[in-house]
C-alpha distance (Angstrom), angle and dihedral (degrees) to the residues before:
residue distance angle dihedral
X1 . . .
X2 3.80 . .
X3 4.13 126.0 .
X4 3.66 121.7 -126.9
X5 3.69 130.0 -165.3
X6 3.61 117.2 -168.0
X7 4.15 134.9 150.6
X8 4.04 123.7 -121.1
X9 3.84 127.2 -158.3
X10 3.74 108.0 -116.0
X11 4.02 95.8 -103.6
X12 3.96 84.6 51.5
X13 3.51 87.7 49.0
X14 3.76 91.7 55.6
X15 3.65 104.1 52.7
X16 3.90 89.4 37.3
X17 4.62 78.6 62.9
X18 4.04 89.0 34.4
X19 4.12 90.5 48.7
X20 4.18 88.9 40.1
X21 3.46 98.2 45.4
X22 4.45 92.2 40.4
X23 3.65 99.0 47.2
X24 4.20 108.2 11.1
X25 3.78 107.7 50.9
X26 3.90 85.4 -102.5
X27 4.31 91.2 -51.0
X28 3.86 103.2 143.4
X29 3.98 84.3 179.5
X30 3.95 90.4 59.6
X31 3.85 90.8 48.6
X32 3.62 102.1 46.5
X33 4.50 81.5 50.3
X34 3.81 86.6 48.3
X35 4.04 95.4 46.3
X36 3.72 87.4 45.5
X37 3.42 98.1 52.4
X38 3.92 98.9 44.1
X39 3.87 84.3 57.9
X40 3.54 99.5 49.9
X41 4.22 88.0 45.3
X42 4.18 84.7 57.4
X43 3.76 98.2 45.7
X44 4.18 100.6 48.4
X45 3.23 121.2 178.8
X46 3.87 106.9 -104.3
X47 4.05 151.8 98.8
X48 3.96 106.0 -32.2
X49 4.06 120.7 -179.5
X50 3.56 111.1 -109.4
X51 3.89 108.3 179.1
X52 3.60 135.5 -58.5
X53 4.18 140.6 -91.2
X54 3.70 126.9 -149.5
X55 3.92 123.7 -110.9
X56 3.19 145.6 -178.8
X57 3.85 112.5 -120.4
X58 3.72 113.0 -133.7
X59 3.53 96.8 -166.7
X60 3.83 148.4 6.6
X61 3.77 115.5 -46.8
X62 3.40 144.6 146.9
X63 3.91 126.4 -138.4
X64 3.31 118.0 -100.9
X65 3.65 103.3 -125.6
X66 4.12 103.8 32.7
X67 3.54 94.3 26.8
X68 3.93 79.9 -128.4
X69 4.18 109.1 171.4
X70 3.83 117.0 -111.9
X71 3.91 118.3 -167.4
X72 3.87 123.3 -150.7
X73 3.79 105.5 -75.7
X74 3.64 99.7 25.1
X75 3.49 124.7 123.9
X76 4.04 123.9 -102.1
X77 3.58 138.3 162.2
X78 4.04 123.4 -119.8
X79 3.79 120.4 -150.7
X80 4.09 112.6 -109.5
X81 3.84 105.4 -141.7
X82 3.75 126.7 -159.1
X83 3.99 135.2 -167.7
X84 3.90 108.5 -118.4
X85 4.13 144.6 100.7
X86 3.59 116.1 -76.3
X87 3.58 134.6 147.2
X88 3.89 112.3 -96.5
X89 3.95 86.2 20.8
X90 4.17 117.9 -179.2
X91 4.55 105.7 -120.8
X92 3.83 82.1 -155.2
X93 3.49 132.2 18.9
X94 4.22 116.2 -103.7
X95 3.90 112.6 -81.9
X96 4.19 113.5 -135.1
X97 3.64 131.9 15.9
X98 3.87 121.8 -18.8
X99 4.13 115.0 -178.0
X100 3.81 117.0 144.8
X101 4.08 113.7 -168.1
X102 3.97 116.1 -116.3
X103 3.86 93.9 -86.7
X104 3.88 94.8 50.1
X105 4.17 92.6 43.7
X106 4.11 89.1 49.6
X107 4.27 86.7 -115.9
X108 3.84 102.9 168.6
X109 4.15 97.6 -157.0
């Protein structure tokens, strides 16, 4: 077990009681464990989308979101991935071709 000491503004405070008292027989240390650990179970560790790079396709595809044709040559936009928490995190990184068009990556040209 480790000890924490930490400060809460005043409406914090209150649900922190409200939650405690609601759900934890009144245990604000039990809450505060609880809140904790339904934060850490939404932001997991994993592959999050960080942006996009332009390529060259070098054969027939289809973006991945609009299903939008690409022919060989054309321009299209592969995800960038990085290692790092985030809520609706990837555990492995997507197997295959990704390439959204312009639209579908958010490209402003």
């Amino acid at each position: 077990m480790r000890r924490y000491n930490f400060t809460l503004d005043e409406e914090t405070a209150l649900a922190l009681d409200r939650l405690a008292k609601e759900r934890f027989g009144g245990n604000r240390s039990e809450a505060v464990r609880a809140a904790v650990l339904a934060l850490a179970g939404r932001t997991q560790e994993g592959w999050v989308l960080t942006g996009f790079t332009p390529t060259e396709a070098t054969r027939e595809a289809r973006c991945h979101c609009c299903e939008r044709p690409f022919a060989p040559g054309e321009t299209a936009y592969r995800p960038v991935f990085e290692k790092r928490p985030g809520p609706g995190a990837l555990t492995r990184l997507p197997a295959g071709p990704w390439l959204d068009c312009a639209a579908c990556a958010g490209v402003h040209l």
